[in-house]
C-alpha positions in Angstrom: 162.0 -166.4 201.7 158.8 -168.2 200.9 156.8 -169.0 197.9 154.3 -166.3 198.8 157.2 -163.6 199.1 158.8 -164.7 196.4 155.9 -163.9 194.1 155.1 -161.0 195.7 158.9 -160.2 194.8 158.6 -160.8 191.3 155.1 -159.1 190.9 156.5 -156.0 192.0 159.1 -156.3 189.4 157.1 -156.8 187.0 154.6 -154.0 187.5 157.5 -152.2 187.9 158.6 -152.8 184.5 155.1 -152.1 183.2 155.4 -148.7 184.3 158.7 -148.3 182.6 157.4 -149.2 179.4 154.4 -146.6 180.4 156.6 -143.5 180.8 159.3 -144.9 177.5 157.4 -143.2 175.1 157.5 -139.8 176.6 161.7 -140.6 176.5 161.9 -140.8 173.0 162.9 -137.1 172.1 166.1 -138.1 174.4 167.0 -141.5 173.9 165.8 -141.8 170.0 163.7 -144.1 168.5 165.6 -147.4 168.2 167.2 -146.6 172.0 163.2 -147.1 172.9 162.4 -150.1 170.5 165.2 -151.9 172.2 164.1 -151.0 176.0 160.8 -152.1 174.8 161.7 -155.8 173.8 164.2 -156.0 176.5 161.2 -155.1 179.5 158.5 -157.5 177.6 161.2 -160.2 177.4 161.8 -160.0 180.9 158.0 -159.2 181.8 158.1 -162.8 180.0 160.6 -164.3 181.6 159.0 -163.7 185.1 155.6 -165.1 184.3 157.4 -168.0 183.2 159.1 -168.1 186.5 156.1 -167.7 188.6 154.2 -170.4 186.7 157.2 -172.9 187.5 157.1 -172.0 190.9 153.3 -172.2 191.2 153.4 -175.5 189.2 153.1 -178.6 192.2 156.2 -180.9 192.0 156.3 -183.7 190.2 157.9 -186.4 192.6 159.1 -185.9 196.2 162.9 -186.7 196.8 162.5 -188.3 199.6 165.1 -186.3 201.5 163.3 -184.4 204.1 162.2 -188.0 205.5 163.1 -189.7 209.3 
């Protein structure tokens, strides 16, 4: 997999998640209020977590190793 895809991968997911928390407010009747507070901070924690793991993998590295030399 490449950077590129994996980005795309995790941008998917996360507009995914988006549209979860979208729709979670029209659940509430079923899954009760604290059900929904608690899906809610779970998706925006992991919402957070992968923009936190894009902007690693966007960051340039710091050193090279070395290893990929002849």
């Amino acid at each position: 997999m490449t950077l590129e895809e994996g980005l795309e991968l995790i941008e998917n997911y996360k507009r995914g998640l988006e549209k979860f928390l979208e729709t979670l407010p029209e659940q509430s009747v079923q899954l009760g209020s604290e059900m929904v507070k608690t899906l809610t901070m779970n998706s925006k924690n992991e919402i957070a977590n992968l923009e936190a793991i894009e902007k690693a993998l966007k960051r340039p590295p710091k050193y090279e190793s070395g290893l990929n030399e002849s």
